[in-house]
ChimeraX commands (.cxc) that place a marker at each C-alpha (Angstrom):
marker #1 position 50.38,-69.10,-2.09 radius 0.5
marker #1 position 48.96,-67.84,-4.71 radius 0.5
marker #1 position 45.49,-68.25,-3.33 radius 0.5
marker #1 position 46.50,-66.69,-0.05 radius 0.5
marker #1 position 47.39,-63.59,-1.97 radius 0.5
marker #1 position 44.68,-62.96,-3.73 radius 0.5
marker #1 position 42.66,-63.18,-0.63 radius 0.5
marker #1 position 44.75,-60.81,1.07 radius 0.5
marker #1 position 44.25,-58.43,-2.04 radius 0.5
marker #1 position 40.52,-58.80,-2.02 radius 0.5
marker #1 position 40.43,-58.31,1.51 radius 0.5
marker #1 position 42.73,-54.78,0.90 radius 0.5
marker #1 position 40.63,-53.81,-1.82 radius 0.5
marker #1 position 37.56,-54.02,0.26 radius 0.5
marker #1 position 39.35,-52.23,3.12 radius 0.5
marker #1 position 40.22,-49.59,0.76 radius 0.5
marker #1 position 36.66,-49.29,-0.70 radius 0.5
marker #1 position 35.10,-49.25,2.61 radius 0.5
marker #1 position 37.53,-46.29,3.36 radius 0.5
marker #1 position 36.81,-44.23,0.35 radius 0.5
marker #1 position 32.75,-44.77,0.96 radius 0.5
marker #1 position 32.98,-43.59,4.66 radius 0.5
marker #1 position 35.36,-40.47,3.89 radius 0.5
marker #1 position 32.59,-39.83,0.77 radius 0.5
marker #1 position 30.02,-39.99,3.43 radius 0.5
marker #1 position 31.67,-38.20,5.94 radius 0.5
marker #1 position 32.28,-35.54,3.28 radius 0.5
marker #1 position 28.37,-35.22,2.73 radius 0.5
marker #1 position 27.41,-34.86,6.36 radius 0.5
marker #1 position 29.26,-31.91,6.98 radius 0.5
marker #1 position 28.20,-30.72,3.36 radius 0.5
marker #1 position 24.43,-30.95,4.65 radius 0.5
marker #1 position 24.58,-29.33,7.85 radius 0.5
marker #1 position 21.17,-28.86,9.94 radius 0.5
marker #1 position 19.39,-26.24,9.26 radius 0.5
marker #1 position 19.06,-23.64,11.40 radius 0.5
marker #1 position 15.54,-22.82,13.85 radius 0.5
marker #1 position 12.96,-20.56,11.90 radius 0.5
marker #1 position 11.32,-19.29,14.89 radius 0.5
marker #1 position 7.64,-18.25,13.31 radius 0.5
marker #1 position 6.21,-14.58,14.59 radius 0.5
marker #1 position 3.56,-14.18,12.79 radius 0.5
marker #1 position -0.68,-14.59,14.00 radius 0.5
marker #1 position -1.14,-17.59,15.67 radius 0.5
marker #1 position -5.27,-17.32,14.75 radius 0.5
marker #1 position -7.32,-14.78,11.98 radius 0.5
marker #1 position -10.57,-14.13,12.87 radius 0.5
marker #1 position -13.08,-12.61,10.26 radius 0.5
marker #1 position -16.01,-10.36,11.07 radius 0.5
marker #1 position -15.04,-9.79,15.09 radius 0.5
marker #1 position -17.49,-8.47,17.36 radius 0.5
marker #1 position -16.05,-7.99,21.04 radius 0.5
marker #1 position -18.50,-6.59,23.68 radius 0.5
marker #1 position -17.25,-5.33,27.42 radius 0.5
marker #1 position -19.63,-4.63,29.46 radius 0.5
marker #1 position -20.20,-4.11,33.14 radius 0.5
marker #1 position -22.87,-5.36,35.83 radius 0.5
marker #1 position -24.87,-6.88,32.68 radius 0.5
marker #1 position -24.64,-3.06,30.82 radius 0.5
marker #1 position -22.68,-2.93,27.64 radius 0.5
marker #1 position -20.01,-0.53,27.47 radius 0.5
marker #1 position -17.80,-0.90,24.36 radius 0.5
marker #1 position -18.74,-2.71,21.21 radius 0.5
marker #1 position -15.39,-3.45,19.15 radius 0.5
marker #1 position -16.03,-4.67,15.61 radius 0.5
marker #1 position -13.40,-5.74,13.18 radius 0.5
marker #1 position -13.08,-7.16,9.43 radius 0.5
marker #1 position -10.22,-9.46,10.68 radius 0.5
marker #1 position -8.24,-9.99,14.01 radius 0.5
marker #1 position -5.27,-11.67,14.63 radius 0.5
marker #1 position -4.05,-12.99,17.64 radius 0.5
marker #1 position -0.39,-13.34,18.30 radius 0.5
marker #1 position 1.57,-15.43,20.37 radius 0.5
marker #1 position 1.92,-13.03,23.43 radius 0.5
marker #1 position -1.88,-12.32,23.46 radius 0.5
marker #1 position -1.70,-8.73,21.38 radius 0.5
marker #1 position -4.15,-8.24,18.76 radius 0.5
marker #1 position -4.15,-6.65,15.14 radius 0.5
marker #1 position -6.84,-5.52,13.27 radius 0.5
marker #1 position -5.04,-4.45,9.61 radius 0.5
marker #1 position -8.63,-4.14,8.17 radius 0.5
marker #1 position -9.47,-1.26,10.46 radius 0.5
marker #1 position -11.06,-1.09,13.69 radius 0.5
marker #1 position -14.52,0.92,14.66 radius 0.5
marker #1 position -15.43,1.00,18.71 radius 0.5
marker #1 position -18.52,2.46,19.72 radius 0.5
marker #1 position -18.79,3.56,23.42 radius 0.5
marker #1 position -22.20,3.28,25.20 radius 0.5
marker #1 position -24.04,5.06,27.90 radius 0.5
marker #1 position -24.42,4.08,31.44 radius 0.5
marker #1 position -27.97,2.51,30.79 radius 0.5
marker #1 position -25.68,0.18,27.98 radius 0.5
marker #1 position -28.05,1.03,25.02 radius 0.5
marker #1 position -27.70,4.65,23.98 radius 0.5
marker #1 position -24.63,5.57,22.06 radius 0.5
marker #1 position -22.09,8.51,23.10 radius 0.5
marker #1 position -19.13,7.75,20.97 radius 0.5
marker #1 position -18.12,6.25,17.93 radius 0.5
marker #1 position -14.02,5.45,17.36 radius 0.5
marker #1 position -12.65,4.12,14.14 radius 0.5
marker #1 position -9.27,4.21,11.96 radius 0.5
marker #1 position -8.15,1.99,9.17 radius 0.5
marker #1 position -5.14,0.07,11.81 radius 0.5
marker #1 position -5.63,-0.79,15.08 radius 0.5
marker #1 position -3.66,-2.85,17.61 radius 0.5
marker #1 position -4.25,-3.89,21.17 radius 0.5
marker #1 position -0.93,-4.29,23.45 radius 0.5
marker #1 position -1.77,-6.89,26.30 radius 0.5
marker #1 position 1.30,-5.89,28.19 radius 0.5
marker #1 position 0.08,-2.38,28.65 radius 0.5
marker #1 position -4.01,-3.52,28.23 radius 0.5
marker #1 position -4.07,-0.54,25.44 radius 0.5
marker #1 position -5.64,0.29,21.67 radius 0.5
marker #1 position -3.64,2.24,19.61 radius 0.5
marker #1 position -6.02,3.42,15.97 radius 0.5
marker #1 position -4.16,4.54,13.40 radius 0.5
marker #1 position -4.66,6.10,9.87 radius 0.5
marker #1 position -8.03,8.61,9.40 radius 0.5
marker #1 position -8.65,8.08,12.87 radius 0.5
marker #1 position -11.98,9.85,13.16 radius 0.5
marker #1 position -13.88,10.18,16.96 radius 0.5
marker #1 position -17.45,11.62,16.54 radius 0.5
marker #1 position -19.70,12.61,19.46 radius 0.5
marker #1 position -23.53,12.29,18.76 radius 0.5
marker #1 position -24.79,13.94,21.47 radius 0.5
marker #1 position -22.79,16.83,21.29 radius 0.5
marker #1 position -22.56,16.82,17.52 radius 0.5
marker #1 position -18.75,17.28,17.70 radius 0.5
marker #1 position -15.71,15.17,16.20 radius 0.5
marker #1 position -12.27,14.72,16.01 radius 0.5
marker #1 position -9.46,13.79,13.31 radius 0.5
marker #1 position -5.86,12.41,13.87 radius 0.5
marker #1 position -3.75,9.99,12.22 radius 0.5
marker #1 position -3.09,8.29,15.77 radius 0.5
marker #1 position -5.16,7.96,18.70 radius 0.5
marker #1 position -4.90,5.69,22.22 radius 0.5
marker #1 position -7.67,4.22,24.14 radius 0.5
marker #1 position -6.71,3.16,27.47 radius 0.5
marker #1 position -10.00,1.29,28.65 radius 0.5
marker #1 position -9.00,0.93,32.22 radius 0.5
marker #1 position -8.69,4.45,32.30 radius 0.5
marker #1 position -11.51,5.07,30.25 radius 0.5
marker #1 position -9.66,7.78,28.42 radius 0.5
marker #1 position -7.88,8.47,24.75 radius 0.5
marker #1 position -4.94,10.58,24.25 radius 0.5
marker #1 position -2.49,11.08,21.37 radius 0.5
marker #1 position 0.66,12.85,21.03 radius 0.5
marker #1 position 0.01,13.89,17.10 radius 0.5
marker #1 position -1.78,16.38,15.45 radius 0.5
marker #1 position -6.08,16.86,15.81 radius 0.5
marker #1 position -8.78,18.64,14.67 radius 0.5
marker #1 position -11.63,19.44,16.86 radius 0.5
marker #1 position -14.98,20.36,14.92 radius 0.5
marker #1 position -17.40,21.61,16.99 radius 0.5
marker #1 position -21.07,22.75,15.93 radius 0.5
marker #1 position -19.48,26.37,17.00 radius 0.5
marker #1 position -15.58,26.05,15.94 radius 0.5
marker #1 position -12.82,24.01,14.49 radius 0.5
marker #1 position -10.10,23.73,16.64 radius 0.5
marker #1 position -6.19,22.43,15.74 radius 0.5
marker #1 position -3.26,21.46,17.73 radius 0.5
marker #1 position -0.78,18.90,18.56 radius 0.5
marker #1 position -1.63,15.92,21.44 radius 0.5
marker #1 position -5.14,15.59,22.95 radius 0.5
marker #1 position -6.24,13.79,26.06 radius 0.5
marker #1 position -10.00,12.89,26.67 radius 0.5
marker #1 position -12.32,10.43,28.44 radius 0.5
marker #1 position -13.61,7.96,26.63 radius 0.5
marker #1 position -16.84,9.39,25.48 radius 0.5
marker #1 position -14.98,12.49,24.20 radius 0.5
marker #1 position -17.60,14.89,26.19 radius 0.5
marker #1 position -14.22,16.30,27.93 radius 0.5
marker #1 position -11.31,17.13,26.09 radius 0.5
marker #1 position -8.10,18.98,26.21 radius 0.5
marker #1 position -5.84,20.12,22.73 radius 0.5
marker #1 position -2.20,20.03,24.59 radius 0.5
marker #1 position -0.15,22.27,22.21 radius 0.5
marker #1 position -3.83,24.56,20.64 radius 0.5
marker #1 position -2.41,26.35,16.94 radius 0.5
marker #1 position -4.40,28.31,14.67 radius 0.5
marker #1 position -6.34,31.33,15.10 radius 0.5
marker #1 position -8.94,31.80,17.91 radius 0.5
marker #1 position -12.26,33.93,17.92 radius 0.5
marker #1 position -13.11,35.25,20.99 radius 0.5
marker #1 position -16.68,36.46,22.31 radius 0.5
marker #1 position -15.70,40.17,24.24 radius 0.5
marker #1 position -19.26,39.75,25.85 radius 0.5
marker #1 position -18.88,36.02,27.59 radius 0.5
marker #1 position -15.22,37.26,28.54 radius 0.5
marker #1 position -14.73,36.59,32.14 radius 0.5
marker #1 position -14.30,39.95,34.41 radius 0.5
marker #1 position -10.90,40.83,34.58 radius 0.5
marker #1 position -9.94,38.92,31.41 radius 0.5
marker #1 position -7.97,41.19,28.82 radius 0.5
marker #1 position -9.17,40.67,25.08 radius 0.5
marker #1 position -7.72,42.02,21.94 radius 0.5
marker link #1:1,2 radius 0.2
marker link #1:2,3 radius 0.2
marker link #1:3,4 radius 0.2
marker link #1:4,5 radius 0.2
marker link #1:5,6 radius 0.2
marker link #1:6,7 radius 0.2
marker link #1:7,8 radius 0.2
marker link #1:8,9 radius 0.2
marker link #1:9,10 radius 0.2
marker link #1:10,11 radius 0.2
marker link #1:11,12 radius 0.2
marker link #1:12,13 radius 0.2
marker link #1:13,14 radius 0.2
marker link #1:14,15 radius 0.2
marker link #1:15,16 radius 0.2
marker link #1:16,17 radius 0.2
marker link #1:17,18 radius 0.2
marker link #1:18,19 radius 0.2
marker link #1:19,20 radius 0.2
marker link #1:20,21 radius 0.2
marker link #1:21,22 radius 0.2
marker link #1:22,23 radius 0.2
marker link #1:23,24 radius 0.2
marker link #1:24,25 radius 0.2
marker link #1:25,26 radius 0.2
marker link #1:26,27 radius 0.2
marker link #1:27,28 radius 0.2
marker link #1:28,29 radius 0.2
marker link #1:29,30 radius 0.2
marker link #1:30,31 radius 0.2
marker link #1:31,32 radius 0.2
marker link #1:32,33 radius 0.2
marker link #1:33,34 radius 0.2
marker link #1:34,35 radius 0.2
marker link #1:35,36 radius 0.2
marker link #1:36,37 radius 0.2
marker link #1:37,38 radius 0.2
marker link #1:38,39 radius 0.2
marker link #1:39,40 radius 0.2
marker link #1:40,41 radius 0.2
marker link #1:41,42 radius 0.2
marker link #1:42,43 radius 0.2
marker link #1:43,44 radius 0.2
marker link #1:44,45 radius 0.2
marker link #1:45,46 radius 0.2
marker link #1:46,47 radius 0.2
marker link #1:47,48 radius 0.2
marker link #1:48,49 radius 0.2
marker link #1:49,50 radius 0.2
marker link #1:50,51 radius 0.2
marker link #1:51,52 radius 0.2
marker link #1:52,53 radius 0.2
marker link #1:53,54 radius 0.2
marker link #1:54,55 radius 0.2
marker link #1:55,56 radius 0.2
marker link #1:56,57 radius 0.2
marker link #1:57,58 radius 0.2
marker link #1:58,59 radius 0.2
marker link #1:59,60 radius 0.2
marker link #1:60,61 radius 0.2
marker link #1:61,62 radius 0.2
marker link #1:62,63 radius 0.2
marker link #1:63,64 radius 0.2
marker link #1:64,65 radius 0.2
marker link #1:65,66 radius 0.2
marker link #1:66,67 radius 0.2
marker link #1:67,68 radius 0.2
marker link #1:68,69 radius 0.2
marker link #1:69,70 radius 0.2
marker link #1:70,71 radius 0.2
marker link #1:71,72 radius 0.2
marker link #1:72,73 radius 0.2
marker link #1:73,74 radius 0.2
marker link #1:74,75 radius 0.2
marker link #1:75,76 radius 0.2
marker link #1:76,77 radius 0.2
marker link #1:77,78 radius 0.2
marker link #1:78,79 radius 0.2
marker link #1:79,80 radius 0.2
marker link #1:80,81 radius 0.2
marker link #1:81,82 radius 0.2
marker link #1:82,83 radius 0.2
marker link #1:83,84 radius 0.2
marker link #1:84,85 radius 0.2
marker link #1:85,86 radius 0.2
marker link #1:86,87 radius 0.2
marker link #1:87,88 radius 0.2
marker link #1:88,89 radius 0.2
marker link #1:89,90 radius 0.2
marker link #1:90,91 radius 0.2
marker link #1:91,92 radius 0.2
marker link #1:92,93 radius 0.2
marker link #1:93,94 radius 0.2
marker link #1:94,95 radius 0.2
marker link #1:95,96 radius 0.2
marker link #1:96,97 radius 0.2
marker link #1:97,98 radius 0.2
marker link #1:98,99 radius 0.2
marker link #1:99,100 radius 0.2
marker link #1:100,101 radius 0.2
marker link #1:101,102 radius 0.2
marker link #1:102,103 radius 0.2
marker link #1:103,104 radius 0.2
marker link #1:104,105 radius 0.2
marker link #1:105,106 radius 0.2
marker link #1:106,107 radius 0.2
marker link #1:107,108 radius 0.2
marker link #1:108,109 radius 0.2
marker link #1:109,110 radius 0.2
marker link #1:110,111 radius 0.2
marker link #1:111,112 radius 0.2
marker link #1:112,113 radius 0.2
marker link #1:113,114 radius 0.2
marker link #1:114,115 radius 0.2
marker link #1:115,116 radius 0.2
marker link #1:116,117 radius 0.2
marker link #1:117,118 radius 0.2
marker link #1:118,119 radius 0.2
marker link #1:119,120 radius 0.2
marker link #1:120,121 radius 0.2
marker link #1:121,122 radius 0.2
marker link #1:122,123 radius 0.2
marker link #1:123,124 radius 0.2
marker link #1:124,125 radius 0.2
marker link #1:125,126 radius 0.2
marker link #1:126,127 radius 0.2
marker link #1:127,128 radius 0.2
marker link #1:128,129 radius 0.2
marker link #1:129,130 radius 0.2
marker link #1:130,131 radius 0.2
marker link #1:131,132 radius 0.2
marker link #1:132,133 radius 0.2
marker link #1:133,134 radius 0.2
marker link #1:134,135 radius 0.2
marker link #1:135,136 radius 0.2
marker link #1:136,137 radius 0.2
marker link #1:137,138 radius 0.2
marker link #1:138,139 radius 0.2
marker link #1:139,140 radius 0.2
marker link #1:140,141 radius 0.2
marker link #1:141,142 radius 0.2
marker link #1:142,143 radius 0.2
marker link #1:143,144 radius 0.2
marker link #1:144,145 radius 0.2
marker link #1:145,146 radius 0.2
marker link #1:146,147 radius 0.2
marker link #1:147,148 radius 0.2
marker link #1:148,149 radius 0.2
marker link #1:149,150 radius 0.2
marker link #1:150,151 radius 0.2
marker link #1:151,152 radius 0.2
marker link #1:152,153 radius 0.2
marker link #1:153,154 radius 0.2
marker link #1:154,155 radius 0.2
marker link #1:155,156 radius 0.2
marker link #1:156,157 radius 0.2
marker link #1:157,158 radius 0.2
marker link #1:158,159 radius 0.2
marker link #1:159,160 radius 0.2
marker link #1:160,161 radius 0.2
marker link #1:161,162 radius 0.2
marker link #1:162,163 radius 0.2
marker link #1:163,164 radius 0.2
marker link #1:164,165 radius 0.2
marker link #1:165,166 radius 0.2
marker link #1:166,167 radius 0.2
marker link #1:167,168 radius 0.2
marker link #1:168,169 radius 0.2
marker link #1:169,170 radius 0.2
marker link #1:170,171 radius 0.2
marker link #1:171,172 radius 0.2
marker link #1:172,173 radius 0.2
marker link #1:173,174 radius 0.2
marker link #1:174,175 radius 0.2
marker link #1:175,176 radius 0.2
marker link #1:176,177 radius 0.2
marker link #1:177,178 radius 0.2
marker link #1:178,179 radius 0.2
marker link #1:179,180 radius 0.2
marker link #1:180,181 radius 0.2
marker link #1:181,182 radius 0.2
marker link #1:182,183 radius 0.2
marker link #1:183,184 radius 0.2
marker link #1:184,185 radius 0.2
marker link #1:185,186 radius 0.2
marker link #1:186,187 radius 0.2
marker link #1:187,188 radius 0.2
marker link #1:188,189 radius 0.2
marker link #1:189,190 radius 0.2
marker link #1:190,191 radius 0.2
marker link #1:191,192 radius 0.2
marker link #1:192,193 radius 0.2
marker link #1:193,194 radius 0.2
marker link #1:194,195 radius 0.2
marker link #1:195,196 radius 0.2
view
């Protein structure tokens, strides 16, 4: 008997063992739970010294350069090095307008630029230029707007004023809110315009 009992011991002693290791393990797995999904957001590719042409019919149109692009997920761009676009003619050589800033983004979703930060637009042939610390270019459109404050320089005059809408080449422009003081020739005045 004595025999069968220690058998039956051993055999409750193992049972017991086996117990305590599976509750110990048991214990641990719900210690370690999974971790949770890091969904990633950030560029997906980095480009360095980007050079982006559009052009039409064989004729260059816009000539985007860039220190560094990324490209993100959804198919926007971000150029946190700054951005310069130069805007050509119709005969795709000649340059009419130069567009730069020290941020620039392109939404996909919309198919838009925003520039920000010492955005600066300068017209060669008409020797005039622009300042804002925000500017749109809608290329479909072929125009640039912002809502934020610009200054016009003109070989003539320096204009101010909050939001601005243009075409692309900046040889048409209109200041939507115009501030600051205004000089006005009394001998181009239209007939039948009063002047001070």
């Amino acid at each position: 008997m004595k025999a069968t009992e220690c058998t039956a011991n051993q055999t409750q002693w193992g049972a017991l063992l086996l117990g305590a290791a599976l509750a110990l393990v048991g214990c641990q797995e719900k210690a370690a739970e999974p971790a949770k999904k890091v969904v990633y957001t950030g560029p997906t590719l980095e480009t360095s010294n980007v050079t982006t042409l559009f052009s039409d019919s064989a004729r260059l149109q816009v000539r985007l350069t860039a220190p560094l692009e990324q490209t993100f997920e959804n198919g926007d761009l971000v150029y946190p090095k700054g951005v310069n676009i130069v805007f050509y003619a119709k005969d795709g050589t000649t340059v009419v307008n130069n567009l730069r800033g020290n941020y620039g983004k392109y939404t996909r979703t919309e198919n838009v630029y925003v520039v920000r930060g010492d955005v600066r637009v300068r017209n060669e042939q008409k020797q005039q230029g622009m300042r804002s610390e925000e500017l749109y270019y809608d290329r479909p459109r072929a125009r640039i707007y912002t809502q934020k404050f610009v200054r016009v320089e003109t070989p003539t005059e320096i204009l101010t004023g909050q939001g601005l809408e243009a075409n692309e080449d900046f040889s048409r422009y209109k200041i939507l809110k115009p501030e600051g003081v205004f000089t006005l020739d009394q001998g181009t005045a239209p007939a039948g315009t009063v002047t001070p």
